[in-house]
Each structure stands twice: as C-alpha cells, then as structure tokens.
N, C-alpha and C positions, 0 to 999 in steps of 0.2 A: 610230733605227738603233743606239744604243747598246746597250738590251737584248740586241739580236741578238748584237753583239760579247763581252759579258761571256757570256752563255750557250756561245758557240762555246769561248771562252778553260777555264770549267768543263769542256769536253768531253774538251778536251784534256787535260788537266790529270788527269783522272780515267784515261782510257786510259794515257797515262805510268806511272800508279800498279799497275796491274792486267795490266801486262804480261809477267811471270814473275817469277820468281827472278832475284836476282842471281848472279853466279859465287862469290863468297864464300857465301851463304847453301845453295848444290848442293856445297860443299865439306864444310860444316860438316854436311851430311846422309850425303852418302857416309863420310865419319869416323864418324859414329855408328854408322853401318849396321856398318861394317868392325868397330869395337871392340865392338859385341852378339854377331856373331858371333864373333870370334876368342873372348870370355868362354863362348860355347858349347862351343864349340871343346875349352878348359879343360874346361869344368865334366862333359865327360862322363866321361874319364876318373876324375877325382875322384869322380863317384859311383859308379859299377865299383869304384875301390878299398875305399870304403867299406860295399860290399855285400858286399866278400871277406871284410874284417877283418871287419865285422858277425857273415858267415856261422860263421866262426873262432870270434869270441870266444864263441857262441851255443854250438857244436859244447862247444867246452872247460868252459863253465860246468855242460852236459847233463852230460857225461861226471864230472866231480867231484863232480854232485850228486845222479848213480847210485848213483858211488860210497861214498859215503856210506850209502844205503840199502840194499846190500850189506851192508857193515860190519855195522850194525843189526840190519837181518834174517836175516844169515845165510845171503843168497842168491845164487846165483852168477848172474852177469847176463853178460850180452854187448851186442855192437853187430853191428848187419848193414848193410854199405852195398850202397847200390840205384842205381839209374838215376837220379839228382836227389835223391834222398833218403836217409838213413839212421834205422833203427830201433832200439829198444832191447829187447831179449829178457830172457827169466827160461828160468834150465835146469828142467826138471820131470826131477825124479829118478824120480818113479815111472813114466812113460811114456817116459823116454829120449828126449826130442823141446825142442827150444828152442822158445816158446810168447811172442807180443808180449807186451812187461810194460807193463802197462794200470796209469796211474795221472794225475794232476792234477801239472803240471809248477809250483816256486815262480818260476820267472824269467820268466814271460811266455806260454810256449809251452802248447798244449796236447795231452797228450801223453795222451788219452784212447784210441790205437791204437798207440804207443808210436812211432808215427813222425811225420819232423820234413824238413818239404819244403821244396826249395832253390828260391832266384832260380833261374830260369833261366841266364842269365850266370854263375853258379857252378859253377865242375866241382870233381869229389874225383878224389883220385886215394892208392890206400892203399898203406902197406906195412909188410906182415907182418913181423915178429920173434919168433914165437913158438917157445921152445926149455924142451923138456919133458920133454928128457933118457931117459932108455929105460923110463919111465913109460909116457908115451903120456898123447894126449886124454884119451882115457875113465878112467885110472885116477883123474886130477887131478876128473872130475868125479862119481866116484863115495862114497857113503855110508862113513865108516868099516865101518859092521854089513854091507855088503854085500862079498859075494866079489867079487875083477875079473873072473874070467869069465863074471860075471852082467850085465857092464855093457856095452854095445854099443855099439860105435861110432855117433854118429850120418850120416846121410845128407849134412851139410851143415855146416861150425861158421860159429859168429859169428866175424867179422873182427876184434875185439878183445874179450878176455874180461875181465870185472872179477871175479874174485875174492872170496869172503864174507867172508877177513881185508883187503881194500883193497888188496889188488894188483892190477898188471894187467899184462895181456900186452904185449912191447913194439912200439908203432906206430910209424909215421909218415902224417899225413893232410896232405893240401896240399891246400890250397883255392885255386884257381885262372880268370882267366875272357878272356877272348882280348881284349877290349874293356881292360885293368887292364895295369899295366906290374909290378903289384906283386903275389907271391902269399906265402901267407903259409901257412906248415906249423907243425902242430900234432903235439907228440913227447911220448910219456912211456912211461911201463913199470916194473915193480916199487912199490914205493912212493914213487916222488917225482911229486910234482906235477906234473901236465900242462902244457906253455909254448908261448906262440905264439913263430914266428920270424919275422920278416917279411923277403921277397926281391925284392931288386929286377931 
C-alpha cells in the first residue's frame, strides 16, 4: 500500500505546480505589456519628427548644391513644388519654357528627372517673396544680346529661382506632418545661406 501513497502524494504535488500564475507573476506581465506600449506610444512621434527634419535638411542641402551649379554653369535654375514632391528646373532661354534639370545628385538622392518624393507624412507648404522691382520675370531671365520685347512671359514660374550669380529668390518652406509636434521651415534669399528653423 505504500507505493500507492507515495504515488497519489507526486500527483498532488505536481497539480499544485501547474496550476497558473501567481498574482505577482500577472503583475509583473501586465507592467511589461504597459511600458512596450507606452515606449510605442513615444517612439511614433519621434519618428514623424525625424522624417520632417530629414525631409528639411535633404530639401536644403538639394537647394545649395543646385546652387552651386548655377554659379558654375551660368544657369538659371529654379524649384517647382508639386503634390508630395518638389523638382528642379533649368530655364531654356531659347524656347522660353522651364525644362526638368536632369542630372546625378552627390548626397544620396537621385535626381535623374530632377524630382525628389516626400514621405508621405510630410507636407510643404511655400511662401513666395519674390520682388523684381518694375523689371519684371522675364527681363531677369532674359540674354543680355536679346531685346525684352523678344522675351515672353512664361505660362508658369518656378516657386523659388536660383540665380546664375548664386542668388535666390526669397522663400519660405515648412515642412510639416500631422502625426509630428515639430515642424521645421526652411528660409533664404539673396545670397545668404539657406537655414533650417525648427518649431515647436
């Protein structure tokens, strides 16, 4: 009969073991659970703000390293903002028409159709400064050798012009995303360097 006894004793012994959680151990899970999400929580917006400033410093580095090849070439360039995205132009003096400026970007981007696509979560949002005094658009982009009445208005201008001596026209872009507490605008004009401002 002994067998019997030590066997029933293991049975017990084992059901004891296997019959749930303690209340400290449903404590110690529900805390975990709580602080994975609350760090979710965080970390969304922290990636939203990091894809504004991203989107920004990307914007601002395009735009200086246009500029430059402006300078250089001697070419008047602009920018076009689109629906999600913004492009970089070249003016064609002899057809009178802005025309994508197709080239191999040095920061990352490629900028083989001269346009350059946002996160979604990014919005732009421009503003014009452009003062051109009783010149007018077209005279600023027309050839010394050519007369102004030969140079036409065109149908549409770029939203910020850079200049073949390294000027530009004066902006403001704010880059912006509903998800982000933070946006952050991007100013320049004439020749001083292009700066982000960050807002909270």
């Amino acid at each position: 009969m002994m067998p019997t006894s030590t066997s029933a004793s293991c049975s017990i012994s084992l059901y004891s073991h296997s019959r749930g959680f303690t209340l400290l151990e449903l404590m110690l899970v529900v805390s975990i659970i709580a602080t994975l999400s609350w760090l979710t929580v965080i970390a969304i917006p922290n990636g939203q703000q990091a894809r504004v400033e991203s989107a920004a410093q990307m914007f601002r580095l395009q735009l200086e390293s246009h500029r430059r090849t402006a300078s250089m070439k001697g070419k008047m360039l602009g920018v076009d903002f689109l629906e999600g995205a913004y492009q970089f132009l070249i003016w064609d003096h002899r057809q009178k028409i802005w025309q994508a400026f197709e080239q191999r970007s040095n920061i990352g981007k490629d900028l083989s159709s001269g346009k350059v696509e946002l996160d979604q979560p990014v919005e732009l949002q421009i503003e014009q400064g452009l003062d051109f005094g009783e010149s007018g658009f077209a005279d600023r982009l027309a050839d010394p050798s050519e007369e102004i009445s030969d140079v036409l208005e065109p149908e549409w201008q770029a939203d910020i012009l850079i200049f073949p001596d390294g000027r530009l026209s004066k902006f403001s872009v704010l880059f912006d995303s509903e998800q982000s507490e933070l946006s952050v605008r991007v100013v320049g004009g004439a020749y001083e360097k292009t700066k982000m401002q960050n807002l909270l």
